[in-house]
MDTraj code that builds the backbone (N, CA, C; nanometers):
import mdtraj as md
import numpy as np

residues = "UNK UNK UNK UNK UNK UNK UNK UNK UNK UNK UNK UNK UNK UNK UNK UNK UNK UNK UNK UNK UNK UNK UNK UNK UNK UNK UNK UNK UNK UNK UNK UNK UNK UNK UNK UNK UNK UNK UNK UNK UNK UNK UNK UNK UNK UNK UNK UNK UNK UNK UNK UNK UNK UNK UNK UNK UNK UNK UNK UNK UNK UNK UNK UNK UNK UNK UNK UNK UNK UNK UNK UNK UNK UNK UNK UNK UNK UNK UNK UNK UNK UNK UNK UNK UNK UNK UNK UNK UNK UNK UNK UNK UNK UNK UNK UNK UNK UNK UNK UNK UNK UNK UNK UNK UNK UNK UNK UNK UNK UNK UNK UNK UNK UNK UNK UNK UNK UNK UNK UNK UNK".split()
xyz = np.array([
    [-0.6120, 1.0900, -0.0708],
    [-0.4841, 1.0484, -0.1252],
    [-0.4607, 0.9019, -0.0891],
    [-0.4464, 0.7929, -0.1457],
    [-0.4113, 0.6725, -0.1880],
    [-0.2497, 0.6547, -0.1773],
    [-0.2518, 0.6012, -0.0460],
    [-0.0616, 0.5124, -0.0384],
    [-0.0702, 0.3752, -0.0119],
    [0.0477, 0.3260, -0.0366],
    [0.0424, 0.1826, -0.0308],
    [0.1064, 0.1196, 0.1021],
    [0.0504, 0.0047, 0.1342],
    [0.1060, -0.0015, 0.2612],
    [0.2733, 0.0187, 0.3266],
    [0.3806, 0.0283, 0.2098],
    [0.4604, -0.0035, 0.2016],
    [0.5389, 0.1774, 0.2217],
    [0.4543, 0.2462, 0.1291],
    [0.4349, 0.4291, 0.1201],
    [0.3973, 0.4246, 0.3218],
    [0.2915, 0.3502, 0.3294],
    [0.2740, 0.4252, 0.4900],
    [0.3299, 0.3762, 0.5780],
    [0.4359, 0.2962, 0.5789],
    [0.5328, 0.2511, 0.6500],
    [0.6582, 0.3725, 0.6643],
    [0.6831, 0.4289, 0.5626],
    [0.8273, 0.5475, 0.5243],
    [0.6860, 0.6474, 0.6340],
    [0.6158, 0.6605, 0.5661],
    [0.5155, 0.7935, 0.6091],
    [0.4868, 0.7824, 0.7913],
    [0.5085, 0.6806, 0.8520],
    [0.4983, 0.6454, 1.0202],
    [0.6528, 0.7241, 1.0763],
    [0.7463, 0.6479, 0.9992],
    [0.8748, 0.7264, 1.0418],
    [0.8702, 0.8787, 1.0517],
    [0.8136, 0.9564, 0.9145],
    [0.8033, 1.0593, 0.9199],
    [0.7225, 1.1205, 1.0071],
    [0.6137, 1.0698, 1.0335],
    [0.5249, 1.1377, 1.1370],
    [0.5318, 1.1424, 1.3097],
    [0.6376, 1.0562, 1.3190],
    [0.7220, 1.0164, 1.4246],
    [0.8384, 1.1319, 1.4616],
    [0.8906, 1.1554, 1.3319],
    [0.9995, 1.2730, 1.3241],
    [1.0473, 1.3202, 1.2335],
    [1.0503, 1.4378, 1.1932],
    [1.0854, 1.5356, 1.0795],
    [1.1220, 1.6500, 1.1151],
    [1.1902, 1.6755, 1.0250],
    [1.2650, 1.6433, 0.8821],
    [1.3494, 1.5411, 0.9322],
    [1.3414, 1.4512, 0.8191],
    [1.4878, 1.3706, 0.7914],
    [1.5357, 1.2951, 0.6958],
    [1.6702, 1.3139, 0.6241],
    [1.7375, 1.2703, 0.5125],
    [1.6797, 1.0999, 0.4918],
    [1.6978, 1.1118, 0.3754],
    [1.6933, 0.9738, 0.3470],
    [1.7562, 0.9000, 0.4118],
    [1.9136, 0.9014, 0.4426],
    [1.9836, 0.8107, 0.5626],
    [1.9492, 0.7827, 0.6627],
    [1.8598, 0.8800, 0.6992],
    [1.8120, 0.8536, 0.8872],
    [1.6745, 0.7567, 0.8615],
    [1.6288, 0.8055, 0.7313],
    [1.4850, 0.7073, 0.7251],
    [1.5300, 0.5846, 0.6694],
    [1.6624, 0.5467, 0.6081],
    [1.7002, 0.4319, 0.5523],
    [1.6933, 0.2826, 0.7120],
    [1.7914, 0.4299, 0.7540],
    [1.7872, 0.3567, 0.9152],
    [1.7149, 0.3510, 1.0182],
    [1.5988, 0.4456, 1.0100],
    [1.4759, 0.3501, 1.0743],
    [1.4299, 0.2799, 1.0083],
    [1.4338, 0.2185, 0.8470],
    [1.3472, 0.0767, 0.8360],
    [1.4619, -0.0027, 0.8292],
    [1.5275, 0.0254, 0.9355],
    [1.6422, -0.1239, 0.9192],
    [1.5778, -0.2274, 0.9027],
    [1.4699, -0.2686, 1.0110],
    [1.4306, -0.4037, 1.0378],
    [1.3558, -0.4465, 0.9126],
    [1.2674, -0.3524, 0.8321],
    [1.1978, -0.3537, 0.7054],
    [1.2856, -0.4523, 0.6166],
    [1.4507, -0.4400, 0.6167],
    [1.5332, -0.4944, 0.5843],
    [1.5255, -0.4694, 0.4138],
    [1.4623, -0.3636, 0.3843],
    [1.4491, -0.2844, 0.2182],
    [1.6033, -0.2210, 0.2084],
    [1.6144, -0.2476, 0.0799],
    [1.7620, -0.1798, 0.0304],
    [1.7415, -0.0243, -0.0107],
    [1.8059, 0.0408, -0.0055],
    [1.7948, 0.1867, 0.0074],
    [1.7459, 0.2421, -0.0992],
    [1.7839, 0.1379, -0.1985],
    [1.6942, 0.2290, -0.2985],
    [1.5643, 0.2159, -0.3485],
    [1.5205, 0.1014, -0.2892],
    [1.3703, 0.0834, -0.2305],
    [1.3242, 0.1990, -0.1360],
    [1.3725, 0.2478, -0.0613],
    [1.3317, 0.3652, 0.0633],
    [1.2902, 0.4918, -0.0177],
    [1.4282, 0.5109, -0.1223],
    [1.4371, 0.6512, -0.2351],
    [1.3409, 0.6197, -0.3176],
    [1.2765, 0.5188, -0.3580],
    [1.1442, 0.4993, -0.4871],
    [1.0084, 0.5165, -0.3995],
    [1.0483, 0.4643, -0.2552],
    [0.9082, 0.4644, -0.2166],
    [0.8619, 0.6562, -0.1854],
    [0.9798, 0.7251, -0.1559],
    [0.9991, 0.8831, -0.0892],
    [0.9993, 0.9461, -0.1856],
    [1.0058, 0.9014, -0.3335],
    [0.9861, 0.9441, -0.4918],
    [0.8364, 0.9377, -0.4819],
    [0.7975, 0.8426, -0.4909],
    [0.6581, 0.8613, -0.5357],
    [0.5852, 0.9270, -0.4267],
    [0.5683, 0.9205, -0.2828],
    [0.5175, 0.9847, -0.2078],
    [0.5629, 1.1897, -0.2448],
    [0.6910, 1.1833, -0.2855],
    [0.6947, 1.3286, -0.3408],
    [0.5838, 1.3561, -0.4118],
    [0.5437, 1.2804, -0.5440],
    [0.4691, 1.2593, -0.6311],
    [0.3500, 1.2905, -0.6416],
    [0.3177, 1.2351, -0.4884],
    [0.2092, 1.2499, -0.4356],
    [0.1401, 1.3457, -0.4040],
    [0.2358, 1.4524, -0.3817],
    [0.1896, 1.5309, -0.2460],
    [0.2013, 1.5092, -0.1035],
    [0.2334, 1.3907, -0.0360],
    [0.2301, 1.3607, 0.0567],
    [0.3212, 1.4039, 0.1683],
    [0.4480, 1.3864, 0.0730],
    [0.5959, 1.4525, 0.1786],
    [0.6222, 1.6185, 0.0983],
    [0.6979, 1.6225, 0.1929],
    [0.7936, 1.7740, 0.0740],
    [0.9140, 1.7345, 0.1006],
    [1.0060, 1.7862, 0.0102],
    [1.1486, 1.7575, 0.0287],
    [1.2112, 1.9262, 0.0278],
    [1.3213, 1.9128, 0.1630],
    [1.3663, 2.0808, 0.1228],
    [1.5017, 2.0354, 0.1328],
    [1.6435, 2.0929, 0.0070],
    [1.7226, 2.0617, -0.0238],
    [1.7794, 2.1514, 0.1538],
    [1.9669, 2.0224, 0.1831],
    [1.9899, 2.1119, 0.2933],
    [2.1394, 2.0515, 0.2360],
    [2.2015, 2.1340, 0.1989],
    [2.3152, 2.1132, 0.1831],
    [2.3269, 1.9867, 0.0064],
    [2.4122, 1.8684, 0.0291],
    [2.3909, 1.8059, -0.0733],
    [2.2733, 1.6647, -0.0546],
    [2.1829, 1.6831, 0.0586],
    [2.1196, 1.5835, 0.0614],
    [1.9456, 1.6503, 0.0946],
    [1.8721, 1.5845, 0.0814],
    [1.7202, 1.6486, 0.1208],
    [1.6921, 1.6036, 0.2506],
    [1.6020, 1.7109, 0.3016],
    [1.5256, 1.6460, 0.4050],
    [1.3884, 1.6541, 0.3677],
    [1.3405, 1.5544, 0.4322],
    [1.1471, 1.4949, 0.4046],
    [1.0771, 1.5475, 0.5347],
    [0.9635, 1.5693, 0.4921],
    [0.8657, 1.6387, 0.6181],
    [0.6931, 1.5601, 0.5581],
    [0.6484, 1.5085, 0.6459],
    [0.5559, 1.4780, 0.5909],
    [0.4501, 1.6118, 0.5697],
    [0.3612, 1.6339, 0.4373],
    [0.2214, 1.7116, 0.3866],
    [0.1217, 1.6628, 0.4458],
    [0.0994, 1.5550, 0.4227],
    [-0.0139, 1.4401, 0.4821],
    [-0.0032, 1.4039, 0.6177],
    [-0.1210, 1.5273, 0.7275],
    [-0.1160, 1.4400, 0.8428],
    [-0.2095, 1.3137, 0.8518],
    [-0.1392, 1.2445, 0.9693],
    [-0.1502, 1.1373, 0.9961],
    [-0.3382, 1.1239, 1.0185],
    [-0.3652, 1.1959, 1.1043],
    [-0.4976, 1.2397, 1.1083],
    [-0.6140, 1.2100, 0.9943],
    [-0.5491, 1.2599, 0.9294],
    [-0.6451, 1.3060, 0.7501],
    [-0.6304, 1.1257, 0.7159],
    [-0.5486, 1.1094, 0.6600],
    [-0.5107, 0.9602, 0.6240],
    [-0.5221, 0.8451, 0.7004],
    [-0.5315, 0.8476, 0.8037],
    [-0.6119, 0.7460, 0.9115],
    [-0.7555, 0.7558, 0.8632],
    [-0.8361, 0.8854, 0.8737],
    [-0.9591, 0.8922, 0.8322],
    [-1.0128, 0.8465, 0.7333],
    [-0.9100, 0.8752, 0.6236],
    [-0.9794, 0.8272, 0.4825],
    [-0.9316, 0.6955, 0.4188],
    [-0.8654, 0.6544, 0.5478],
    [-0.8305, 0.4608, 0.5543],
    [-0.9252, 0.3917, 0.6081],
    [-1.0042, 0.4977, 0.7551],
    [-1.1096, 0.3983, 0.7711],
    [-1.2501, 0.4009, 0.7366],
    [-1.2914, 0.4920, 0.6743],
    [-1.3524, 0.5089, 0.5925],
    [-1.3695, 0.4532, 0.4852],
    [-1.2802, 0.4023, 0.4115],
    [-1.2281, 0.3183, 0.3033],
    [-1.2818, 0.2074, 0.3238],
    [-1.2617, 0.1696, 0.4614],
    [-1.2278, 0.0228, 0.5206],
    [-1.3806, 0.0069, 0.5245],
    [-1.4829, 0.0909, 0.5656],
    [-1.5964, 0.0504, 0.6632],
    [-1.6759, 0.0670, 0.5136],
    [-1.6622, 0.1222, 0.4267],
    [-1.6955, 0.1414, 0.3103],
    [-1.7283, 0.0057, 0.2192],
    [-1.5901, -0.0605, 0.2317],
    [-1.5444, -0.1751, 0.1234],
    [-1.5927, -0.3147, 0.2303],
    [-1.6183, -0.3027, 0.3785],
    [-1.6163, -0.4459, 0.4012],
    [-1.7654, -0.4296, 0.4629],
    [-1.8035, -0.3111, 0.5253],
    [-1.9451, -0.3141, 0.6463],
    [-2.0595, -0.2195, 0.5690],
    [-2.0288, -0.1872, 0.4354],
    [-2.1430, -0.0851, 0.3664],
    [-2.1248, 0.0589, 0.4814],
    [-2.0534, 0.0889, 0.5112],
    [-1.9629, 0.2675, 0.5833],
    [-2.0689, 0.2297, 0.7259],
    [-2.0891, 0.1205, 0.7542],
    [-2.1656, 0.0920, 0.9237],
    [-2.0627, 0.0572, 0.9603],
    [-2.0827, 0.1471, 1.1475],
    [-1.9412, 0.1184, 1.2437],
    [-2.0086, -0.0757, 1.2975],
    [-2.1325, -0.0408, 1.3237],
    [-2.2004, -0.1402, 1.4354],
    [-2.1980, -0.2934, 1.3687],
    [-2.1633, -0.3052, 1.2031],
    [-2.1624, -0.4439, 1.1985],
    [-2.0360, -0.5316, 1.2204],
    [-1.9332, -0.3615, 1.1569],
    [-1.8012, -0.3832, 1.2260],
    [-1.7869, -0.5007, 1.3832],
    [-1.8013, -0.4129, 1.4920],
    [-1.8377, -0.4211, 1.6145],
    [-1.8883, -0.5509, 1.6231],
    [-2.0055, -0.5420, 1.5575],
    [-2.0781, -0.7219, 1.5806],
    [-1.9353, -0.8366, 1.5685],
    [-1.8987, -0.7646, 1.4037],
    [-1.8022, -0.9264, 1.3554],
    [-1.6962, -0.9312, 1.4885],
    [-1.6457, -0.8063, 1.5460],
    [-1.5315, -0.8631, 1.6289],
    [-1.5876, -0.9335, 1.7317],
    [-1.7398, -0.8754, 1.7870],
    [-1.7182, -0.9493, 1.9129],
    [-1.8214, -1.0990, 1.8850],
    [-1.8234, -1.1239, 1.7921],
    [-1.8693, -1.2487, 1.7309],
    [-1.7548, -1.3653, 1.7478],
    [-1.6303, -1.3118, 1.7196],
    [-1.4888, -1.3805, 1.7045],
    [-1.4275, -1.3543, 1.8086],
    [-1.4727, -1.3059, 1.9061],
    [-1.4179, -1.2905, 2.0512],
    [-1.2645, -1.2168, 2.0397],
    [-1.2942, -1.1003, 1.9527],
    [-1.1683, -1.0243, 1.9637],
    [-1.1689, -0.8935, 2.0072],
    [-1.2853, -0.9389, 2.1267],
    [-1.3049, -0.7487, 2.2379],
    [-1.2648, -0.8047, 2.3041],
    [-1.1589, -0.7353, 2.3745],
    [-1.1557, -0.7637, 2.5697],
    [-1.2515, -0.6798, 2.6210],
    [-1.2495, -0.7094, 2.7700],
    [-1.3135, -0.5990, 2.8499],
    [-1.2870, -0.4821, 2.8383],
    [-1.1599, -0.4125, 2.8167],
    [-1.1440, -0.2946, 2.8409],
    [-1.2072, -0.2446, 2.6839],
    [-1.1910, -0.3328, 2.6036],
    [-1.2322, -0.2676, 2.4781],
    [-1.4066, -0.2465, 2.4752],
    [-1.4425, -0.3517, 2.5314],
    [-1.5708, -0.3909, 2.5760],
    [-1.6229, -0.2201, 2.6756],
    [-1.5394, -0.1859, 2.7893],
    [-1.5698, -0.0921, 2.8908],
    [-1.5463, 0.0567, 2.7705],
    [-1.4854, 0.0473, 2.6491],
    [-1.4067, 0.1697, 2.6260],
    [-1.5354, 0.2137, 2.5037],
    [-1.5929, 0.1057, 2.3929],
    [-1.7028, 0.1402, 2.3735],
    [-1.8253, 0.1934, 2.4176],
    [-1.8780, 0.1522, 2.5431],
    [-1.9313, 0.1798, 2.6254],
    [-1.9347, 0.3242, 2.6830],
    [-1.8278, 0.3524, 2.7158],
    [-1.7798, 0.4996, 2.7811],
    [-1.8124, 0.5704, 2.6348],
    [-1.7767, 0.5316, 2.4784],
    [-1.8218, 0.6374, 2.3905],
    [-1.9552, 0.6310, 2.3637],
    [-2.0410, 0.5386, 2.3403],
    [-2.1723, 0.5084, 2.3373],
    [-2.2388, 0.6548, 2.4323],
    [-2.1897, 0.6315, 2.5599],
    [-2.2495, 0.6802, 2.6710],
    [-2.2347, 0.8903, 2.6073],
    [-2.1078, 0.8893, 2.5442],
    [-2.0328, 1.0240, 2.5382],
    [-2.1408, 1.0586, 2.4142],
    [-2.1390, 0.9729, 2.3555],
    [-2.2374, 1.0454, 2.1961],
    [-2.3886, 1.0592, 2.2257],
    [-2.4149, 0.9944, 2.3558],
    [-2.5449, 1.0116, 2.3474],
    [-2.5721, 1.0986, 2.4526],
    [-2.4850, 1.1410, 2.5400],
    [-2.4951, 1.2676, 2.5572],
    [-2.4637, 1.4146, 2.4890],
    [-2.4335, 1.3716, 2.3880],
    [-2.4169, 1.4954, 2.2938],
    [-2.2502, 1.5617, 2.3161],
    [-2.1622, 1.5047, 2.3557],
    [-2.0334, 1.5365, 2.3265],
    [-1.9418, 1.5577, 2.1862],
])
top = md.Topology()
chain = top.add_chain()
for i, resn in enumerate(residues, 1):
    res = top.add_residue(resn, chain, resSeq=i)
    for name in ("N", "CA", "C"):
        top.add_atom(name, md.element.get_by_symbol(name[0]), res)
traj = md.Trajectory(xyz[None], top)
């Protein structure tokens, strides 16, 4: 399933906490500084989607996200390693630490998985 960055911004709130009316999600993207009925087009089409469900509660809906976060992380980076590294983690890896954007711990934290996969974990 295909959202836009703008779709997985509403979809963070939700996965953060659900159910909740459009008002409560209006007001966590305060800072987004989107007018509300930007919030209702973006929670339209994610209906659309499949992604959320809406269950009527009184005269307003509440949203629950369909799409865990899990699933859609996966098939973002997948996407990603697909479209920029030919689906290789390791050239990934090269470009960052080519551009000096590992620290150590990131540096120590590869390492510790390297070590985990090749023991068969």
């Amino acid at each position: 399933m295909q959202i836009s960055e703008a779709e997985a911004v509403v979809m963070d709130v939700l996965w953060q906490q659900h159910p909740l009316g459009a008002d409560e999600i209006c007001t966590a993207l305060a800072a987004q500084q989107w007018q509300d009925a930007t919030v209702k087009t973006l929670l339209n089409r994610l209906l659309n989607k499949g992604a959320i469900s809406a269950e009527k509660d009184g005269r307003r809906y509440l949203y629950a996200p369909l799409l865990k976060r899990e699933q859609w992380l996966a098939s973002e980076s997948k996407g990603f390693l697909d479209r920029m590294f030919d689906g290789r983690v390791a050239p990934l890896v090269a470009h960052f630490s080519r551009h000096r954007k590992l620290s150590k711990a990131d540096i120590a934290d590869l390492k510790r998985l390297i070590e985990e996969l090749d023991d068969g974990k």
